[in-house]
C-alpha positions as CSV (number, residue, x, y, z in Angstrom):
1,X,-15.5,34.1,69.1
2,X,-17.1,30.5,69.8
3,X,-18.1,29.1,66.6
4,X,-19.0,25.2,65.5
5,X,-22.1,26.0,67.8
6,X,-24.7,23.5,64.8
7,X,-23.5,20.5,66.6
8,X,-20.2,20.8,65.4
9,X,-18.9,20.3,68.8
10,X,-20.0,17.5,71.3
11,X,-19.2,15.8,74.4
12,X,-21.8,12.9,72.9
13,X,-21.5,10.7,69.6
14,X,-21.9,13.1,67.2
15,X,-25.9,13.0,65.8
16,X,-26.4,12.4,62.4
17,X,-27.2,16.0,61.4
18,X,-24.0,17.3,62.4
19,X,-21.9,14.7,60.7
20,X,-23.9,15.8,57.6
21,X,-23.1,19.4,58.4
22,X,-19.2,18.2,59.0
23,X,-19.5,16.3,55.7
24,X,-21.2,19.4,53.9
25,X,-18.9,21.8,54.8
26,X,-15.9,18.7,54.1
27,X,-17.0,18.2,50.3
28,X,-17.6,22.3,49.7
29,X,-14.4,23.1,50.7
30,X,-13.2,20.2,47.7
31,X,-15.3,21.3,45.1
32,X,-14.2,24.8,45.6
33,X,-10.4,23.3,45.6
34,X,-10.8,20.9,42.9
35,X,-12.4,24.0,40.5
36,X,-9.4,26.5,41.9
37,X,-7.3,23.6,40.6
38,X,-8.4,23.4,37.1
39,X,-8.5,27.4,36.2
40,X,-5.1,27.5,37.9
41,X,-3.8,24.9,35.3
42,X,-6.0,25.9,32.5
43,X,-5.5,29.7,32.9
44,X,-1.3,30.0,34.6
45,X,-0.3,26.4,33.5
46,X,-0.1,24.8,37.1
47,X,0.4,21.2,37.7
48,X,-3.0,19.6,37.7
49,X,-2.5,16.5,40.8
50,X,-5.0,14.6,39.0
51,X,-3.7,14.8,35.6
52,X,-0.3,13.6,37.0
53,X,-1.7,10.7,38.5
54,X,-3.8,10.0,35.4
55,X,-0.1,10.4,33.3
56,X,1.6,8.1,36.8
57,X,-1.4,4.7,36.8
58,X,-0.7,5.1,32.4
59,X,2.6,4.5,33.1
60,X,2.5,2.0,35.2
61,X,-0.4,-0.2,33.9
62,X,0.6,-3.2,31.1
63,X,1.2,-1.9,27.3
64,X,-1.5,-4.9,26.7
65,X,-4.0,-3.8,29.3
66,X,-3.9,-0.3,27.9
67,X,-4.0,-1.6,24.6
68,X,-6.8,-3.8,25.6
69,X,-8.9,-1.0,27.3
70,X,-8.0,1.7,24.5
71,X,-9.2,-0.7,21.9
72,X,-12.5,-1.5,23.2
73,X,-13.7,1.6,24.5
74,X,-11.2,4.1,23.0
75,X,-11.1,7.7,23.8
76,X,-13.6,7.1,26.7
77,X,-10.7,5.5,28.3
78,X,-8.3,8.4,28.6
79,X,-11.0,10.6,29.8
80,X,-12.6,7.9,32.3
81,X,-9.6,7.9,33.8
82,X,-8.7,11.2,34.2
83,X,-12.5,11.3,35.7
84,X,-11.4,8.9,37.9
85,X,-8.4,10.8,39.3
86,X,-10.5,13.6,39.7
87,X,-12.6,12.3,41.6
88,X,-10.3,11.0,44.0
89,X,-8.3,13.6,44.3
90,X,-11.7,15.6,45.3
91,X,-12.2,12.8,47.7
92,X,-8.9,13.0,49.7
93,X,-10.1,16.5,49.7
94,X,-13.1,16.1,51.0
95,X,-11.5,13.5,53.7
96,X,-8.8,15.6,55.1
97,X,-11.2,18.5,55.6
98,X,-13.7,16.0,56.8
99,X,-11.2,14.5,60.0
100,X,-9.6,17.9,60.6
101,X,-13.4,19.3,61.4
102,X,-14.2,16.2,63.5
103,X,-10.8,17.0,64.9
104,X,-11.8,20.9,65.5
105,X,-14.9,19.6,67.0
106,X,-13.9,17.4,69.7
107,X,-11.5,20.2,70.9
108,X,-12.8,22.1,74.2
109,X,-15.3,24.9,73.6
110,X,-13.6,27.5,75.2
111,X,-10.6,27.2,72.9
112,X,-13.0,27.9,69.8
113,X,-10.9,31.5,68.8
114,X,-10.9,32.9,65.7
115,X,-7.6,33.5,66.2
116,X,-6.9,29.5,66.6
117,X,-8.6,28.7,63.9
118,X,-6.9,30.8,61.8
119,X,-3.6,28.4,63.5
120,X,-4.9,25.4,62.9
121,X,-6.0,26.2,59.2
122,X,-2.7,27.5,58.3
123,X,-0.9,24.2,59.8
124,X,-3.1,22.5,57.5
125,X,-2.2,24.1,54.6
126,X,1.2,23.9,55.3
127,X,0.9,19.7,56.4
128,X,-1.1,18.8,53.0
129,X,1.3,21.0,51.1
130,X,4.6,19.5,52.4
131,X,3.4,16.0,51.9
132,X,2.4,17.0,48.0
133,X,6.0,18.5,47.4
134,X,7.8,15.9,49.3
135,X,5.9,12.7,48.9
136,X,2.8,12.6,46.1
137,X,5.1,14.3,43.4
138,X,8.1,12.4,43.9
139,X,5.8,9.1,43.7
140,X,4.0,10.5,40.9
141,X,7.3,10.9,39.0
142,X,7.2,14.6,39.3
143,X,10.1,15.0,41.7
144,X,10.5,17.0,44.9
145,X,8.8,20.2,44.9
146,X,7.7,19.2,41.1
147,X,11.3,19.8,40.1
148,X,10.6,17.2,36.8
149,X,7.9,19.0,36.0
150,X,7.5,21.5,32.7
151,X,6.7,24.6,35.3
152,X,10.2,23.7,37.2
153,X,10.3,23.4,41.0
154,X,9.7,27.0,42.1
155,X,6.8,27.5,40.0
156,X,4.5,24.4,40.7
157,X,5.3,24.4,44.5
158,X,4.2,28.0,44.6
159,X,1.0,27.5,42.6
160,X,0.2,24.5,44.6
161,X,0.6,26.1,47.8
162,X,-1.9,29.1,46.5
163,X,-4.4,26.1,45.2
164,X,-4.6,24.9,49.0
165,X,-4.8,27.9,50.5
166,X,-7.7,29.0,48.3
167,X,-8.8,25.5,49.8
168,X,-8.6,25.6,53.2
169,X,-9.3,29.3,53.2
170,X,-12.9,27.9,51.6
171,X,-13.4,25.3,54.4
172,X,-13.1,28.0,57.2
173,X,-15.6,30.6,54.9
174,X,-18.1,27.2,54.9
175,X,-17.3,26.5,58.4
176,X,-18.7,29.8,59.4
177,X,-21.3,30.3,57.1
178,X,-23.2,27.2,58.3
179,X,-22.3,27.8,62.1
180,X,-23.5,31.8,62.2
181,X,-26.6,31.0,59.9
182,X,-28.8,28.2,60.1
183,X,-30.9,29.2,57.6
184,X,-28.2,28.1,55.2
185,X,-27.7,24.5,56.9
186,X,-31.9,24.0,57.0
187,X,-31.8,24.8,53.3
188,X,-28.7,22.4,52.1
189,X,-29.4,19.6,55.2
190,X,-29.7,17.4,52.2
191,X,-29.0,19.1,49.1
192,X,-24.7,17.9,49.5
193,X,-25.8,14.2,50.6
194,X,-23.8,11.6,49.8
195,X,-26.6,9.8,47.4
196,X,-26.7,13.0,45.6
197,X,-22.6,12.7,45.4
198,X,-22.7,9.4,43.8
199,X,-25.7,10.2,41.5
200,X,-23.6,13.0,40.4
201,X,-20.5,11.5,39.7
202,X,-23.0,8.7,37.3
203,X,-24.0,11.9,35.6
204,X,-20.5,13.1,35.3
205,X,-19.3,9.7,33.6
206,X,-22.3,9.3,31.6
207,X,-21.8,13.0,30.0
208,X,-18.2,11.6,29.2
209,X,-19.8,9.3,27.8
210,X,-22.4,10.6,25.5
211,X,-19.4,13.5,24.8
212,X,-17.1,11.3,23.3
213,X,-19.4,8.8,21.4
214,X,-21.4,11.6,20.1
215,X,-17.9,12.6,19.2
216,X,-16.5,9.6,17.2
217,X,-20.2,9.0,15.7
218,X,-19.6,12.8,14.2
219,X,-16.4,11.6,13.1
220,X,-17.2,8.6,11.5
221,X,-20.4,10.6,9.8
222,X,-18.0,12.9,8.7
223,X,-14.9,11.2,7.9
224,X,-15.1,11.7,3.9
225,X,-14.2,15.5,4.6
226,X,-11.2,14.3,6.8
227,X,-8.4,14.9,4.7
228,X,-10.1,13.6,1.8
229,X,-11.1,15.1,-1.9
230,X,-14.7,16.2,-1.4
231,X,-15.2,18.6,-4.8
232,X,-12.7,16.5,-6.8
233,X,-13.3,16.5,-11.1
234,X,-12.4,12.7,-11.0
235,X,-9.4,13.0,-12.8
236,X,-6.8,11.2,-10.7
237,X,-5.5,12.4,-8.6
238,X,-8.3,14.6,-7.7
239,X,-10.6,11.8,-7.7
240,X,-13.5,12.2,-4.4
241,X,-12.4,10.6,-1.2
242,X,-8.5,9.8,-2.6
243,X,-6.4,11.5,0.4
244,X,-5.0,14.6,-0.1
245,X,-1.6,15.0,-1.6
246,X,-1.1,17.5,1.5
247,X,-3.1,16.6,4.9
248,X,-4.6,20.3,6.5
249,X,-3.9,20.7,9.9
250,X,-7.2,20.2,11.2
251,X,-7.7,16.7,9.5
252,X,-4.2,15.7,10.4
253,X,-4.6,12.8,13.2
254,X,-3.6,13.9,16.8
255,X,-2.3,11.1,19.4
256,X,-1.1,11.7,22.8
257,X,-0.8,9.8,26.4
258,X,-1.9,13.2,28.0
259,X,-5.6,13.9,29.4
260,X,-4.6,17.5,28.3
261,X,-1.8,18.6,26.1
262,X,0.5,21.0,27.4
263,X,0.4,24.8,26.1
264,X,3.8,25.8,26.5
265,X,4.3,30.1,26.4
266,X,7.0,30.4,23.6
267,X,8.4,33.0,25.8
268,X,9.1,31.0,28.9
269,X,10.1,28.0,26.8
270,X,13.9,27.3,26.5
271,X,15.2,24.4,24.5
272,X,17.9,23.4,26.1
273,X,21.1,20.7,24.7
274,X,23.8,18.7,26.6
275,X,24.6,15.6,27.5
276,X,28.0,14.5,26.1
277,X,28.9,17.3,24.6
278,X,31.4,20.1,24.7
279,X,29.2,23.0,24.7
280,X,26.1,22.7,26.4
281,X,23.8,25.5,25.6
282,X,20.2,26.9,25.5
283,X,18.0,27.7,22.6
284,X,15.1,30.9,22.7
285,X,12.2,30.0,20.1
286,X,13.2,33.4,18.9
287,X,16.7,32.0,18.3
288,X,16.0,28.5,17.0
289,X,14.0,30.4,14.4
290,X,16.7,32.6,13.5
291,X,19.0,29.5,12.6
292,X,19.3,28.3,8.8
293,X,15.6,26.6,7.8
294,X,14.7,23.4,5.5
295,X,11.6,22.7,4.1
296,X,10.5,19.3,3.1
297,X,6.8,17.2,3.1
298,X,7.2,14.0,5.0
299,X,4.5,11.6,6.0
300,X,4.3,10.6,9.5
301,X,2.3,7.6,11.0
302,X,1.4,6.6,14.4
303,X,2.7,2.8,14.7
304,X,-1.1,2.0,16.6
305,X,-2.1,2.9,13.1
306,X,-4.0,-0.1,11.9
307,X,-4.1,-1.9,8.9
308,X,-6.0,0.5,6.7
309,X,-6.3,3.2,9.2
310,X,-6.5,7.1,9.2
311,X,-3.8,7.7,11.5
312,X,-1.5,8.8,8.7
313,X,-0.9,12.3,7.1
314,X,1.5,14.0,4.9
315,X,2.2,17.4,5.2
316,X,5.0,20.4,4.4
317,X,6.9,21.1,7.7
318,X,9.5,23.8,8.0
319,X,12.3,23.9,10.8
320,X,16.6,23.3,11.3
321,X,18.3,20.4,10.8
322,X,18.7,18.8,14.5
323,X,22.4,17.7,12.9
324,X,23.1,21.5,12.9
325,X,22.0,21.9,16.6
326,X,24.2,19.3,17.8
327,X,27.3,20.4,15.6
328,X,27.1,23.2,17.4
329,X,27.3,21.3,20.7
330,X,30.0,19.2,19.5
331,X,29.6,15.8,20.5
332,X,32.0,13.7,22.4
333,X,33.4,10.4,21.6
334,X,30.8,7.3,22.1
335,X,27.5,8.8,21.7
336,X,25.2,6.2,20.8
337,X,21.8,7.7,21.3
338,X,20.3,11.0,21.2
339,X,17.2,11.5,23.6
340,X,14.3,14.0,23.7
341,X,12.3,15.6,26.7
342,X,9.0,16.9,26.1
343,X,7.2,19.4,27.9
344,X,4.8,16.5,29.1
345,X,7.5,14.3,30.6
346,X,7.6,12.6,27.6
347,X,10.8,10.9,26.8
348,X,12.2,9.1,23.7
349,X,15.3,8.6,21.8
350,X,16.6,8.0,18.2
351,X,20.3,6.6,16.8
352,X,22.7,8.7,16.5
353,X,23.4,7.9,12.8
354,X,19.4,8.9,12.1
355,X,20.0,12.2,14.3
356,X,22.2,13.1,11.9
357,X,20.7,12.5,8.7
358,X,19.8,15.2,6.0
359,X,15.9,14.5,6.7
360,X,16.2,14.6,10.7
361,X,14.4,17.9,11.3
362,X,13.6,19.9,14.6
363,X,10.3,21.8,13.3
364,X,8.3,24.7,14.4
365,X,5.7,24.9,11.3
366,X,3.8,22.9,9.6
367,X,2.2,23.4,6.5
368,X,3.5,27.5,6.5
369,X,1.7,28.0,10.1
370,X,3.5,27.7,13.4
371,X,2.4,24.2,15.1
372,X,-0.7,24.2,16.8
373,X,-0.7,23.0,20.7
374,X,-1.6,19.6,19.7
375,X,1.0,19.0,16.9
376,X,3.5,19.8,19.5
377,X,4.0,23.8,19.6
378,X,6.9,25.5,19.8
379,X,9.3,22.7,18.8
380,X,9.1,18.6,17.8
381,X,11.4,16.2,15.6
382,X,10.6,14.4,12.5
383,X,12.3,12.0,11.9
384,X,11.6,10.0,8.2
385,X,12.0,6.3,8.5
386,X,10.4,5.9,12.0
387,X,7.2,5.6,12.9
388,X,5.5,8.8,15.2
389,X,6.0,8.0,18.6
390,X,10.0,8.8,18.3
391,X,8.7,12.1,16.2
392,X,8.6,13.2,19.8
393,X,6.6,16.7,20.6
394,X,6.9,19.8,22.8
395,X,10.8,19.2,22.8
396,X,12.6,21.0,25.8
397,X,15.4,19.2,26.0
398,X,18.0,17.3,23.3
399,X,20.6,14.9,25.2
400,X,23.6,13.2,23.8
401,X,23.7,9.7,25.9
402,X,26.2,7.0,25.4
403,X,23.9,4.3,26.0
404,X,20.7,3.0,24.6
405,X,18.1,4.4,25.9
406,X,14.4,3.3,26.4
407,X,11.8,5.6,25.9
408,X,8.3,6.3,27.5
409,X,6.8,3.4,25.3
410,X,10.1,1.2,25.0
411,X,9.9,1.0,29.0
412,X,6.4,-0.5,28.2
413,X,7.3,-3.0,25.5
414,X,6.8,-1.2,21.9
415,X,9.5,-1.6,19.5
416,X,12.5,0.9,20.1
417,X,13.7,0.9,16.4
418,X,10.3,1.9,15.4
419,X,11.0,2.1,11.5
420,X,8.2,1.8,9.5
421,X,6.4,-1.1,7.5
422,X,5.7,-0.7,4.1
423,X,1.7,0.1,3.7
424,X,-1.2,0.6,1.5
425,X,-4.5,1.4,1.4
426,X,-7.3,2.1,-0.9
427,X,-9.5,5.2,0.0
428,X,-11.4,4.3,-3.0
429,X,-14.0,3.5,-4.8
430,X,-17.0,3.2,-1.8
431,X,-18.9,0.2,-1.6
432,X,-20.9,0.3,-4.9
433,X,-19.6,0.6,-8.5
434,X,-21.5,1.3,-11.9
435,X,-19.3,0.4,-14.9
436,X,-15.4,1.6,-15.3
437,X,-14.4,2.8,-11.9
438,X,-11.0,3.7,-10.3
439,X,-9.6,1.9,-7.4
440,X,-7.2,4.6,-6.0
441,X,-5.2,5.2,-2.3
442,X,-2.2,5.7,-0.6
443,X,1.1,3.7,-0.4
444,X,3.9,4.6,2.4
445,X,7.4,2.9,3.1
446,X,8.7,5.5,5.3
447,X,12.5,6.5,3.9
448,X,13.1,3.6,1.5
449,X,10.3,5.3,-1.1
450,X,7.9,3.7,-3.1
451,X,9.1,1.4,-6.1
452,X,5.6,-0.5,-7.1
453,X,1.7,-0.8,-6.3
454,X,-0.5,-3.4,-7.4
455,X,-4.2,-4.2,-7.5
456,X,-6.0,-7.2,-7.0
457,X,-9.9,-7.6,-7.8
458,X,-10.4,-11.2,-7.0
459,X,-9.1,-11.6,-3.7
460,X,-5.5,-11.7,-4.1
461,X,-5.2,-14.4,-6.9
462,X,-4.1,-12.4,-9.4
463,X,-2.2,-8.4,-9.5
464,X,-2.1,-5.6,-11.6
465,X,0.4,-2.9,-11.5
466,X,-1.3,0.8,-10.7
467,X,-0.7,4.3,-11.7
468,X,1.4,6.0,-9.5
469,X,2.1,9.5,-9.1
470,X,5.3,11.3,-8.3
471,X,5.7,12.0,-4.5
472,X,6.4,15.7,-3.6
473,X,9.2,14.4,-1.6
474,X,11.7,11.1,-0.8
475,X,9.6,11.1,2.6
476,X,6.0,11.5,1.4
477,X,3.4,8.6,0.7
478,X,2.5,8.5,-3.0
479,X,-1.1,8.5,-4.1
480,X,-2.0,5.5,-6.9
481,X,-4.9,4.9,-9.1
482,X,-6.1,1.8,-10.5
483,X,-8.8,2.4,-13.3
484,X,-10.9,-0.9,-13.0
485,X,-13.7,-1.9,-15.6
486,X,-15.8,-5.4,-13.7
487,X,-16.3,-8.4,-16.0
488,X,-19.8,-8.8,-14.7
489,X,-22.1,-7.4,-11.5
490,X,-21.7,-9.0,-8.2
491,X,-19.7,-8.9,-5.4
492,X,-15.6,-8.1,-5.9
493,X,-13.1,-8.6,-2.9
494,X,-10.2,-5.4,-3.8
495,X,-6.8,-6.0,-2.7
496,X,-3.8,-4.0,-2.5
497,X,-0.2,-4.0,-2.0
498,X,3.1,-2.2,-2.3
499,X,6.8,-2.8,-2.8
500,X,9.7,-0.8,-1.2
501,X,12.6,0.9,-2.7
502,X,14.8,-1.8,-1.7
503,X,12.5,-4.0,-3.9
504,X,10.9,-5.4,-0.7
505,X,7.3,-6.4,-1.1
506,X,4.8,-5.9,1.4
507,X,4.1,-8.7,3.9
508,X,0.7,-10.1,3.4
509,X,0.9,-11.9,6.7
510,X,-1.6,-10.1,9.3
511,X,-0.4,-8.3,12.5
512,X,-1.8,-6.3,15.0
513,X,-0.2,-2.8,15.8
514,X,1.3,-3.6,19.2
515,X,4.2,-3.5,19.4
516,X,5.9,-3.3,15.9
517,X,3.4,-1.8,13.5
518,X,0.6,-2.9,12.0
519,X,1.1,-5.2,9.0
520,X,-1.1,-7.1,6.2
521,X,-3.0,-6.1,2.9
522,X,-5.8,-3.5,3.3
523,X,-9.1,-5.5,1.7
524,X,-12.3,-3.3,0.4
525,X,-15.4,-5.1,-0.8
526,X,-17.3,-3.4,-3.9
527,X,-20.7,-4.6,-5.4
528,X,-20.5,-4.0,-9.1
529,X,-24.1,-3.3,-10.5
């Protein structure tokens, strides 16, 4: 059968209409494999190519750049990207199936089969397919045949291969669609041009755009219900928009480095423990919840958390003591590190003296509910002392290593100790005051506790000590409360500051989060009427 009849095929330079035919057909085809692609990974958990080179160029760019771009246009810079990846991975899509029908094309017309089609379609397949498992995944980090990869090797290179078949099975439907009816090529001549393209891809970033500003406004309008007293009586420490002794799931703050956090089916997922140690062995989520649980609240902070900032929660989590895991393993002489492997690629490490502390828990619920997806479902660490980028998340793997080994973010610069830097904060009173009010907020020091918080109404010239009240645990943040009566109206500059355990006091000296922590007194002003 003799198809490719619209012009498809010439002797002459091709005229314009059928290189917009060509180019139709071409960026079709992609769509259809670019959608195939995300309901395979949103629906079976298949590798998603442009997520992994979103998670590859993250990588690879400067800690400061990221931090740079992040800071100024945050969120919208993680899902830019990913746009960004997406659309070029539609566009080698729509390029390889462009050049293969120019190739088709300037073939003879009487070798135009159905049957050779069919050939040349399937070599396709088989040509973009091979150069994904043996070249784009091993340069995105992935491995050959995705063998890095949560899904395992088998797994992604078979979804793959069913992803570009779906595509190159669309290009030949296309392909003969608009060669048998020309009806159909009259009534899109126009509608798939590539003006249209790029004013679609504008729309596409500018609905990012609107998406995730209309999103942090919403937080921001919103943000005294974020794991904040909103009915409190006033009586400290239920006082309105003092933290919450115990953070709710939904208000606890979420970080990640992924576009899209991996759902890992408890079912499939296998924790698995070597390294140096004399019993290797694998762990069910049935099984790890069969071992001998702790519970204990612990406070965890994200060390981009900025001088006054939210990203900080306390909550009660529930798991086994990762010291018990690896006593069962038995460690070897000279271990010096022990490192984690997340579902996401993600890969950090803590000293082998923290791994075995009392407090050094592998947990699977949080505040008497399993973990959600984001908070790192079936399985992550806590660890007191350090801040939450070694808490690692979506643990598959615990590795005994005899070396000191860098994680994901010590490869790009952030401290690898990580412990945390004694904080403060005061949530309140808001901006206007009317007679006797209470200063009151939060005070943190990781592991070494809380031993004192003061106040300062004039700038930092003079403290007072606060209230404090007993943390529910050696890990948790205390709450404090500072009941303040002004001497006269006007304008009051409110400082405060903490001292450690170990009878440290908190460094007034300002520094920005990257790469140790954020650092320096948190500073509210209040009119006094």
């Amino acid at each position: 059968m003799e198809i490719l009849k619209l012009n498809l095929q010439q002797t002459e330079p091709a005229a314009p209409d059928a290189e917009e035919i060509r180019f139709q057909i071409a960026l079709l085809a992609a769509l259809s494999g670019t959608a195939i692609s995300f309901l395979a990974r949103f629906i079976f958990d298949a590798p998603l190519l442009a997520e992994l080179l979103t998670q590859a160029i993250f990588a690879i760019l400067p800690i400061n750049l990221i931090a740079f771009v992040v800071g100024f246009l945050g969120l919208f810079a993680k899902h830019l990207a990913f746009l960004g990846c997406v659309i070029l991975y539609a566009g080698a899509l729509t390029g390889a199936a462009y050049y293969l029908l120019r190739w088709i094309a300037s073939r003879p017309m009487q070798s135009q089969t159905t049957a050779k089609h069919l050939a040349i379609f399937s070599i396709f397949l088989l040509a973009i397919w091979l150069v994904t498992m043996l070249v784009v995944l091993p340069v995105l980090g992935s491995g050959l045949f995705g063998t890095y990869l949560r899904q395992g090797a088998f797994y992604s290179a078979l979804s793959l291969l069913l992803v570009f078949a779906f595509y190159a099975l669309s290009m030949l439907i296309f392909m003969r669609l608009f060669t048998q009816k020309p009806e159909v090529v009259q009534a899109n001549q126009h509608r798939f041009s590539r003006r249209r393209l790029m004013r679609g891809i504008s729309y596409a970033v500018l609905a990012v755009g609107v998406y995730d500003i209309g999103k942090s406004l919403l937080k921001t309008w919103f943000q005294f219900t974020s794991g904040r007293v909103t009915n409190g009586d006033g009586n400290f420490p239920n006082l309105n928009g003092l933290a919450l002794e115990t953070t709710p799931v939904r208000d606890f703050y979420e970080v990640s480095k992924n576009p899209f956090d991996p759902e890992v089916n408890a079912q499939r997922w296998r924790l698995e423990i070597g390294g140096l140690v004399e019993n290797p062995y694998l762990l069910t989520y049935a099984e790890i919840q069969s071992l001998p649980a702790i519970e204990q609240h612990a406070t965890l902070e994200c060390i981009d958390n900025p001088v006054g900032g939210n990203l900080i929660g306390n909550a009660l989590w529930r798991g086994v003591r990762l010291r018990d895991v690896l006593e069962r393993a038995v460690l070897r002489e000279g271990v010096v590190d022990i490192v984690l492997r997340a579902a996401d690629g993600y890969t950090d490490s803590i000293a082998l003296d923290r791994a075995l502390r009392d407090g050094t828990v592998l947990v699977y619920q949080m505040n008497s509910e399993p973990l959600t997806p984001t908070h790192g479902f079936p399985l992550r660490l806590i660890v007191p002392g350090i801040y939450g980028m070694k808490n690692v998340k979506w643990i598959t793997g615990i590795e005994a290593v005899d070396y000191d080994f860098k994680g994901y973010w010590q490869k790009r610069g952030w401290n690898d100790k990580a412990e945390y830097k004694t904080m403060s904060r005061i949530d309140v009173p808001d901006s206007t005051v009317k007679g006797s009010a209470d200063i009151a907020g939060i005070a943190f020091a990781g592991d070494r506790g809380i031993a004192k918080v003061e106040v300062s109404t004039d700038g930092g010239r003079t403290w007072e000590a606060a209230e404090m009240k007993e943390p529910f645990s050696p890990f948790s943040w205390v709450l404090w409360r500072k009941v303040w009566t002004p001497s006269q109206s006007g304008d009051y500059r409110l400082k405060v500051r903490a001292t450690d355990g170990t009878g440290t006091v908190q460094t007034a000296q300002y520094a920005p989060p990257d790469p140790d922590g954020a650092a320096g007194y948190h500073e509210v002003k209040a009119t006094s009427e």
